[in-house]
C-alpha positions in Angstrom: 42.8 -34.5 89.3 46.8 -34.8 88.2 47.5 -37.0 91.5 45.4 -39.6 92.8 42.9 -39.8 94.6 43.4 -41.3 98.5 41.6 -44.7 99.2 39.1 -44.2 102.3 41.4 -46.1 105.3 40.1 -49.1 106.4 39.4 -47.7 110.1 36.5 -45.0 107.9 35.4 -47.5 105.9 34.3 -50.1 108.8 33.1 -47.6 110.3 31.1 -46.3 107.7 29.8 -50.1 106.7 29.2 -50.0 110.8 26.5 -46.6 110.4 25.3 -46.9 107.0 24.5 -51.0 106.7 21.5 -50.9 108.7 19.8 -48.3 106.8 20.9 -49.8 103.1 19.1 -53.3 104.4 15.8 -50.8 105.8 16.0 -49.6 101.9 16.5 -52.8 100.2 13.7 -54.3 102.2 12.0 -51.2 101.2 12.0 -51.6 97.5 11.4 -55.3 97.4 8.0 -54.5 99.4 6.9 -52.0 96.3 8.1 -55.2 93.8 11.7 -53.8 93.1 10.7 -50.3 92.1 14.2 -48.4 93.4 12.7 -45.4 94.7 13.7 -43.5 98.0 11.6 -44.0 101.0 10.1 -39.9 101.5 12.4 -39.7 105.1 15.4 -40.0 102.7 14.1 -37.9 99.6 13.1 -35.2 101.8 16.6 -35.7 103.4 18.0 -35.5 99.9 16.1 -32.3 99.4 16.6 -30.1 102.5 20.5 -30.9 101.9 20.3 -29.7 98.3 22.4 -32.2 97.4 20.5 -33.6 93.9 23.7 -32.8 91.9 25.3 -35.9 94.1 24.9 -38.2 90.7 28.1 -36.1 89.5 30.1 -38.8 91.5 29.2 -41.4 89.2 31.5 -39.9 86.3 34.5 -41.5 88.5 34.5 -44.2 90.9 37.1 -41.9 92.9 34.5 -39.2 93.6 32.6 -41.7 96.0 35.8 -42.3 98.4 36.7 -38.5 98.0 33.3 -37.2 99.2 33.4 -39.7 102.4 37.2 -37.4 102.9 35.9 -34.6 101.7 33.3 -34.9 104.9 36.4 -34.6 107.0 38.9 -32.0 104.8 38.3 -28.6 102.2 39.0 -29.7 99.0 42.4 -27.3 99.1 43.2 -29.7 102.0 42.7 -32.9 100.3 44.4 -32.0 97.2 47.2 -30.7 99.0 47.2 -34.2 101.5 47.0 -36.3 98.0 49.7 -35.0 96.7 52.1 -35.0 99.7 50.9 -38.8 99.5 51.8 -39.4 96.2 55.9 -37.9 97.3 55.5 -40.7 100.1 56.5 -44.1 99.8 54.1 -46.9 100.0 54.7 -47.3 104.2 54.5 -43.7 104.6 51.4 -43.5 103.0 49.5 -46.3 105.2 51.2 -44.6 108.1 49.9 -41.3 107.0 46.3 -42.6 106.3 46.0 -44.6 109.5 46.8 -41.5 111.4 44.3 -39.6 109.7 41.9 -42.6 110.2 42.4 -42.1 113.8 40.6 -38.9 113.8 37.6 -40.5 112.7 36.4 -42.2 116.0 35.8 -38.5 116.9 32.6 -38.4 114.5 31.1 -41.8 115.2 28.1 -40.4 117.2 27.8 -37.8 114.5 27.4 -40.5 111.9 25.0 -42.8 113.5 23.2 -39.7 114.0 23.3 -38.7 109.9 22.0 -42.1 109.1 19.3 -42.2 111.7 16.4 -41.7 108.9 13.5 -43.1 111.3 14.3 -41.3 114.4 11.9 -40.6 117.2 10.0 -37.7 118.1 12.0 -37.3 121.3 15.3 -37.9 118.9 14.3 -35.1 116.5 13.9 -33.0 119.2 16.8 -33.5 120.6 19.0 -33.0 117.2 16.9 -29.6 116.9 18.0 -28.5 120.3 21.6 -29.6 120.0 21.4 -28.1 116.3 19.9 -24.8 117.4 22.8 -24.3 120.2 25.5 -24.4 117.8 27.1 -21.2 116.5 26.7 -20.0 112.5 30.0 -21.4 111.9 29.4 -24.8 113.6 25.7 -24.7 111.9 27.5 -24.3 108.8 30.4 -27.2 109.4 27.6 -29.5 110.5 25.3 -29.1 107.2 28.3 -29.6 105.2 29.7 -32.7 107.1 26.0 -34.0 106.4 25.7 -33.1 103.0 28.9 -34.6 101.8 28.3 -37.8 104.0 24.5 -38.4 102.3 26.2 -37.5 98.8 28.6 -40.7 99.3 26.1 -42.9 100.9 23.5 -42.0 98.3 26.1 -42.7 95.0 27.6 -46.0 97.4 24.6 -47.2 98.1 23.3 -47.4 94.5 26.8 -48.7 93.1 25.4 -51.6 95.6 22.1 -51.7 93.8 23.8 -51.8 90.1 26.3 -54.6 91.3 23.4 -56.7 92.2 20.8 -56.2 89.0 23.6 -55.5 86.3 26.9 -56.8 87.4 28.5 -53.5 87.1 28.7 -50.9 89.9 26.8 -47.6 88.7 30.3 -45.3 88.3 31.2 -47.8 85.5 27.8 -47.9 83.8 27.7 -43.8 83.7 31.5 -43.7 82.9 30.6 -46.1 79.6 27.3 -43.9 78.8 29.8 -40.8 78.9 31.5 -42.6 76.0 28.7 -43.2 74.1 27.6 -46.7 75.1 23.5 -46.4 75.1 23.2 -49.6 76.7 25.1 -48.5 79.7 23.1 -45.2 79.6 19.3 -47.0 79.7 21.0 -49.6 83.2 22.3 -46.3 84.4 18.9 -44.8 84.9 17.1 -47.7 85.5 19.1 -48.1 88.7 19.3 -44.1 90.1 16.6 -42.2 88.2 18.3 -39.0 89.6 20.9 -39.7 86.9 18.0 -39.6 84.2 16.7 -35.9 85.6 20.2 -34.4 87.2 23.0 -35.6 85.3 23.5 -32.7 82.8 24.8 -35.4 80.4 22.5 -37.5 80.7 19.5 -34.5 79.9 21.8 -33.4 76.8 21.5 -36.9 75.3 17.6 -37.1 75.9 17.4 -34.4 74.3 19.3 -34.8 71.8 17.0 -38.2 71.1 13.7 -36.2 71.2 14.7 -33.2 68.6 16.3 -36.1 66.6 13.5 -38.3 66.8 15.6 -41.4 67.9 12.7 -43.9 68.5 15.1 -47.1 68.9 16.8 -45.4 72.0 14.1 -44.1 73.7 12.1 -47.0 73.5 14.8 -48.9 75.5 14.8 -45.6 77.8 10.9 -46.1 78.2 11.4 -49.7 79.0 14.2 -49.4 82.0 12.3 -46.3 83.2 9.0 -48.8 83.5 11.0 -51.5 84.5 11.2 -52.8 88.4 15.2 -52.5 88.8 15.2 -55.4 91.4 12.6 -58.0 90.5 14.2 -60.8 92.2 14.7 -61.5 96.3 17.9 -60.6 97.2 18.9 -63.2 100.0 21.2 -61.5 101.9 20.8 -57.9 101.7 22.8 -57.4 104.4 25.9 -59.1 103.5 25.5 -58.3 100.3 25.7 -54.5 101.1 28.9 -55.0 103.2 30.8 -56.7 100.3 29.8 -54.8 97.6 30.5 -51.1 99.9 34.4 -52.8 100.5 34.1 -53.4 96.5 33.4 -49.8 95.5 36.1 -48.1 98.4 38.4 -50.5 97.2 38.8 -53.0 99.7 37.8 -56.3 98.3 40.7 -56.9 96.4 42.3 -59.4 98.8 44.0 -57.2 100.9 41.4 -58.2 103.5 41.5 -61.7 105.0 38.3 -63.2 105.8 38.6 -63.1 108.7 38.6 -59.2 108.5 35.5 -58.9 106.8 33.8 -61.7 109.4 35.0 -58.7 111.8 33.3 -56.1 109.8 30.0 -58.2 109.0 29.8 -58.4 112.9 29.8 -54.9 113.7 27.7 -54.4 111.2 25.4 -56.4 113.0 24.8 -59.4 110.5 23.5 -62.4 112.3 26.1 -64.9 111.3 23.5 -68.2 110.8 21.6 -66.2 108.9 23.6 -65.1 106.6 25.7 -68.2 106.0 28.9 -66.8 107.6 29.5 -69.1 110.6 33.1 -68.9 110.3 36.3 -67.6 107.4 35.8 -70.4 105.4 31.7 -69.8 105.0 33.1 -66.1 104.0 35.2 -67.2 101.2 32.2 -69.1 99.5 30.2 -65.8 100.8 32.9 -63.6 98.5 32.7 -66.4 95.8 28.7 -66.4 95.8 28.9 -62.4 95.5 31.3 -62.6 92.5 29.1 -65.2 90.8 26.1 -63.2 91.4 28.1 -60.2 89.9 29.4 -62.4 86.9 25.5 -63.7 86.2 24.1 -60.5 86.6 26.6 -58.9 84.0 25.3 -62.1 81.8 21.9 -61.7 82.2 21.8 -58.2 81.8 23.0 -58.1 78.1 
């Protein structure tokens, strides 16, 4: 894209953090009970499959792509290139003032994402999703497919930029956008954290191909090894938390111009029990945001 692309507001991000947290910590606790093996519980792959919406590990080649989609859910793509570039005319003011008024349009859809993320719903819920589903007309049918296909695409990418953060330091968009250069090493974390990468990122099939006809035993010996490798051997304490941070991180939002306070906000409507987490108060979030950059830091360390 010539003009940049639009962070997510901060009213869509919350409120994203607010649908989708609960079902990244039902995940995480997921893959810690199969001993760290990152693989989609079958509610979301079949999700993933009905959608059609495998080619979603395309949004790792920029870090932009992941906001974008969350827009994307909510604009055509003619309409968001032409909004970007009328906000990259506007000053600085005009631009929060343009993206808070679009923001305000987003309490609209809150129902209709606690309703996407619902991945365990009940019989009597799926039910009523069909009916409500089947009453729309071909038009609305078609709106509401592609609202939830570009809203699984972003959670899907998010949610294992979370996952890479924790294991290798690095969110996943920067371990593809290193691979795309070249950098093996970044291309064997890659696919040890989203496998989908290592099947349905054309780039990603060229250069494993390209190692078979060539014979390149070195590399795909270190391919074998991530692929057989538990991504997530260790406990991760607060999965939770932990998912809340790392989401602000990737949309953009944890570079300070949140106060602590903010994200205390956030963590609460997220539903994080406070004690639990060790965020009684702003000044137990700072050593919160401390701890994850550490853990980021070691992670990077450890995973060289």
């Amino acid at each position: 894209m010539s003009h940049s692309v639009p962070r997510l507001s901060l009213a869509k991000t919350r409120q994203l953090i607010v649908a989708g947290t609960p079902t990244c910590v039902e995940m995480l606790r997921f893959f810690q009970g199969r001993g760290g093996w990152v693989t989609l519980p079958p509610e979301i792959s079949s999700i993933r499959q009905r959608l059609k919406i495998e080619n979603y590990v395309l949004l790792y080649d920029d870090a932009r792509k992941i906001g974008a989609c969350f827009v994307l859910a909510f604009m055509e793509p003619q309409e968001l290139k032409t909004w970007g570039e009328e906000l990259d005319a506007m000053t600085q003011e005009d631009q929060e003032r343009q993206l808070e008024l679009f923001a305000s349009d987003f309490e609209e859809v809150g129902v209709a994402l606690d309703s996407v993320f619902d991945i365990f719903p009940t019989e009597q819920t799926r039910l009523e999703a069909r009916k409500a589903f089947d009453a729309l007309s071909d038009d609305e049918k078609s709106a509401a497919i592609r609202f939830a296909q570009f809203m699984w695409s972003g959670f899907l990418s998010a949610f294992h930029n979370v996952i890479a953060v924790m294991v290798h330091g690095e969110a996943l968009t920067t371990l593809v956008a290193k691979a795309l250069t070249g950098d093996d090493d970044a291309f064997c974390k890659a696919i040890q954290i989203d496998r989908q990468t290592y099947t349905h990122h054309p780039y990603f099939r060229r250069r494993i191909d390209k190692a078979e006809a060539s014979v390149e035993s070195e590399f795909l010996a270190r391919v074998s090894y991530r692929l057989c490798t538990p991504t997530a051997r260790g406990k991760i304490q607060y999965p939770g938390l932990w998912t809340v941070l790392a989401t602000l991180d990737t949309l953009g939002w944890l570079d300070g111009s949140l106060t602590a306070s903010q994200i205390l906000d956030i963590c609460d409507e997220a539903g994080l029990h406070r004690y639990e987490n060790r965020i009684e108060d702003s000044i137990a979030m700072n050593k919160r945001i401390r701890a994850y950059r550490k853990m980021q830091k070691n992670a990077l360390l450890s995973s060289h």
